[in-house]
C-alpha positions as CSV (number, residue, x, y, z in Angstrom):
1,X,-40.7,-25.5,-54.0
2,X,-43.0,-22.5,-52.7
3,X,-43.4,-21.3,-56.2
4,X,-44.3,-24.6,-57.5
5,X,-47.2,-25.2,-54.6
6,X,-49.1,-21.3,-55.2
7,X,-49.0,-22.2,-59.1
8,X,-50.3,-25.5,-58.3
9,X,-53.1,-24.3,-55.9
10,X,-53.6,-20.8,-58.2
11,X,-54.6,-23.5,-61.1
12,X,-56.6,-25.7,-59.1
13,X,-58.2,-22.5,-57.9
14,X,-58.6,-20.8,-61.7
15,X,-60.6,-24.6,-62.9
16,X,-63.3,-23.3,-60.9
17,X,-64.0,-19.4,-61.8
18,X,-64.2,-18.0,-64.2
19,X,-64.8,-13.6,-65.0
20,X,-66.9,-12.6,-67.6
21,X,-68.2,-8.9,-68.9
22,X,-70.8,-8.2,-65.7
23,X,-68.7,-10.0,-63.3
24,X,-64.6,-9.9,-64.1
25,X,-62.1,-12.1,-62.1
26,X,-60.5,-9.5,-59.6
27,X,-56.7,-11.5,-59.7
28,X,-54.1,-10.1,-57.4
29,X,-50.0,-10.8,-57.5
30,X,-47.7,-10.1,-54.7
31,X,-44.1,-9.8,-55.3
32,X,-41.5,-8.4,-52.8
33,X,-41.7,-4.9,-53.9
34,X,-45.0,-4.3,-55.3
35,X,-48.8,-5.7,-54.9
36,X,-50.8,-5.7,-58.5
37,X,-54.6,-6.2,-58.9
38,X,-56.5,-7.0,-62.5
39,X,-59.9,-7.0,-63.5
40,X,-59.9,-9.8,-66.1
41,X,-62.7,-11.1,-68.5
42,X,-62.0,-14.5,-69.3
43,X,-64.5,-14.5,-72.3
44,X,-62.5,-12.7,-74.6
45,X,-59.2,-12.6,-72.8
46,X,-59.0,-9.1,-71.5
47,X,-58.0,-7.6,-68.9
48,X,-60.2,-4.1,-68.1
49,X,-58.6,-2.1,-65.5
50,X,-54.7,-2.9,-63.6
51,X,-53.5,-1.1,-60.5
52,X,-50.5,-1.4,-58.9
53,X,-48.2,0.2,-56.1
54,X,-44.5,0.6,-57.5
55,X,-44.3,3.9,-57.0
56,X,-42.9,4.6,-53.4
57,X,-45.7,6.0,-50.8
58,X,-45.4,6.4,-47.2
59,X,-46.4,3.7,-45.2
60,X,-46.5,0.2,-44.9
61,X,-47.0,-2.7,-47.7
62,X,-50.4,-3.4,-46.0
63,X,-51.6,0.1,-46.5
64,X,-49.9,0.4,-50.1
65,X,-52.0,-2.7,-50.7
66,X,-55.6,-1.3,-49.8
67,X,-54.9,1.5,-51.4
68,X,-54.5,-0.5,-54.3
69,X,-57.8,-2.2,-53.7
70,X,-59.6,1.3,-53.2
71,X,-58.1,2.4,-56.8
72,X,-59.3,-1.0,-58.5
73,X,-62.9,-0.5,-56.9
74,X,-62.8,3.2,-58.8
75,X,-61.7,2.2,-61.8
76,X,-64.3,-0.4,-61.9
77,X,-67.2,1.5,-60.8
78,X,-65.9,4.1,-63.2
79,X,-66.7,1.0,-65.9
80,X,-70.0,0.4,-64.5
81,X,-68.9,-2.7,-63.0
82,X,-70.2,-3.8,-59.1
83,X,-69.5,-7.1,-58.8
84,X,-66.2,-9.2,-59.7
85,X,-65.0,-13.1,-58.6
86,X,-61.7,-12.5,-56.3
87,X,-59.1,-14.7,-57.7
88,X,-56.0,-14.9,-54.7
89,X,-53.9,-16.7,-57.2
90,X,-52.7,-19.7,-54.8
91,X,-51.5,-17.1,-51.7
92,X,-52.9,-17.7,-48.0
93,X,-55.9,-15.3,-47.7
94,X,-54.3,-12.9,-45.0
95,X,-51.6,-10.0,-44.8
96,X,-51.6,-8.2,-48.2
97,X,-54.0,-10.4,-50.4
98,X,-56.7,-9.8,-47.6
99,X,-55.8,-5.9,-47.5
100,X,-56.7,-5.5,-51.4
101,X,-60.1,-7.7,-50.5
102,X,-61.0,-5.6,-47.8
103,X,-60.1,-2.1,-50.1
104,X,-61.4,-3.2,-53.0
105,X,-65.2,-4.1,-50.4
106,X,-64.7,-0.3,-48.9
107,X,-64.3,1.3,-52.6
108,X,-67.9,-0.3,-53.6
109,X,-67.2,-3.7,-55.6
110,X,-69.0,-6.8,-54.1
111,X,-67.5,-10.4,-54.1
């Protein structure tokens, strides 16, 4: 029933933004093992830059997730890209969703 209420609120949430070339939609995904962030333009359907933590690191899941937040800033400043629409895909805005936020603000993108 979870799973049914996020996809439900992530496509309520996705009716309203939308990423294009100067400003992608920054879309994260938790699962139990691993957090993923995108940079997706919605114009053409691509998706520019993917980061993800599945390799094992020290620490916790909250730290794996900024880090994965810092990495998607650099590989978007590396594409000359500053500012992206942050898409939580239907989670709460705290814990791990919130960590890539914050990471992605410290590593220079702007939302």
């Amino acid at each position: 029933m979870d799973k049914i209420a996020r996809q439900k609120r992530h496509n309520r949430i996705r009716s309203h933004m939308h990423g294009t070339a100067g400003k992608p939609r920054l879309v994260v995904y938790k699962s139990l093992m691993a957090t993923y962030a995108q940079l997706v333009n919605d114009d053409k359907g691509v998706t520019l830059a993917t980061v993800h933590d599945l390799k094992k690191h020290k620490g916790t899941k909250l730290e794996s997730a900024k880090e994965v937040g810092m990495n998607i800033a650099k590989l978007a400043l590396a594409q000359k890209i500053s500012e992206c629409v942050f898409d939580r895909a239907g989670y709460k805005y705290h814990g791990r969703v919130k960590a890539v936020a914050e990471g992605a603000r410290e590593g220079g993108l702007q939302f």
